[in-house]
C-alpha positions as CSV (number, residue, x, y, z in Angstrom):
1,X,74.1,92.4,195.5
2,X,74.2,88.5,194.7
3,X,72.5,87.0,190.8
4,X,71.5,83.6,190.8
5,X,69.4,82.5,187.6
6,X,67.1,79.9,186.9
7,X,66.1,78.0,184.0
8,X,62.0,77.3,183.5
9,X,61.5,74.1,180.6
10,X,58.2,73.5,178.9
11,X,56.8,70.2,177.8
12,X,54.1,71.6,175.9
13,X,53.6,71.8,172.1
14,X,51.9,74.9,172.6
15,X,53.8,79.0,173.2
16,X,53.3,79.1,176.7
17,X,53.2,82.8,178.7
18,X,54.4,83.5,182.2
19,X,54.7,86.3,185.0
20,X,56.7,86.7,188.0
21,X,56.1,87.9,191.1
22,X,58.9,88.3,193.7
23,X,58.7,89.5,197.0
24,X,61.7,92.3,198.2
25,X,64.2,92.2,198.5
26,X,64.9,89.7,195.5
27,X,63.7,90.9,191.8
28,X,62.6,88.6,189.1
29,X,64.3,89.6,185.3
30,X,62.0,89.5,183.1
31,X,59.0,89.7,184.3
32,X,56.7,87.9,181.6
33,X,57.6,86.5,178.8
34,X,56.4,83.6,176.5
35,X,58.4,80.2,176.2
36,X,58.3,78.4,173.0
37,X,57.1,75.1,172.6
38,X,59.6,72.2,174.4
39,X,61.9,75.4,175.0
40,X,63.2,76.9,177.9
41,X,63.2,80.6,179.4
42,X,66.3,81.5,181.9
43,X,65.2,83.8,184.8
44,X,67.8,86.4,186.9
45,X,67.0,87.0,189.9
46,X,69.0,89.6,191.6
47,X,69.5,89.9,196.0
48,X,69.2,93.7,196.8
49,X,68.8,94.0,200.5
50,X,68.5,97.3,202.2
51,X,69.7,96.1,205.6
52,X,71.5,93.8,207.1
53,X,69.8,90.7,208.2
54,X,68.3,87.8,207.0
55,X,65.4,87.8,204.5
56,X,62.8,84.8,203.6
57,X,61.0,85.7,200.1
58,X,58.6,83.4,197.9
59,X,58.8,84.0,194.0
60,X,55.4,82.9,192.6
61,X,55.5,82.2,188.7
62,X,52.3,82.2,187.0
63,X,52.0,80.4,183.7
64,X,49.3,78.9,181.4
65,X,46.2,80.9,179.4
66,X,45.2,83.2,181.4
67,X,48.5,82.4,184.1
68,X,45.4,79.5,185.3
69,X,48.2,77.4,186.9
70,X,51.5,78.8,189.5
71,X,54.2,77.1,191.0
72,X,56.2,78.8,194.3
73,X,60.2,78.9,195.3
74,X,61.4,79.9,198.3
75,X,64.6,82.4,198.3
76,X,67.0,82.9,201.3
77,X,69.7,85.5,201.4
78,X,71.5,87.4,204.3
79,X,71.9,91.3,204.3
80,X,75.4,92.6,204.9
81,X,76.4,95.8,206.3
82,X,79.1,98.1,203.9
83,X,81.6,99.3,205.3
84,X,83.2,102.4,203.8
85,X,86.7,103.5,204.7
86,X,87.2,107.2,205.0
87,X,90.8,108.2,203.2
């Protein structure tokens, strides 16, 4: 399991809401929230594979009144396989 956060600004005088959609294996913490005006709202996301191999996600946030406007980011991470030694 890998975290990597991110840090979302606003340049708005107004509160503005957001959602987060993440494809698997990576997951978005939170999920929604609002950001205050000119403030900022940190996002975790966390690298959960199943399997090994190498995985290609988009993370779409959605923001706005009514989440009218939506930026994209591409996430990259490689599975690895545990290994568990028997005593």
């Amino acid at each position: 399991m890998q975290t990597k956060c991110f840090i979302s600004n606003v340049n708005s005088e107004l509160h503005t809401p957001y959602g987060i959609d993440c494809d698997e294996p990576f997951i978005a913490e939170p999920t929604e929230g609002i950001i205050a005006p000119f403030g900022t709202a940190t996002i975790t996301c966390t690298f959960k594979p199943k399997s090994a191999c190498v995985f290609e996600a988009t993370c779409v946030v959605k923001y706005g009144a009514n989440f009218s406007h939506a930026k994209t980011t591409r996430f990259e991470g490689i599975g690895k396989t545990q290994i568990c030694e028997v005593p």
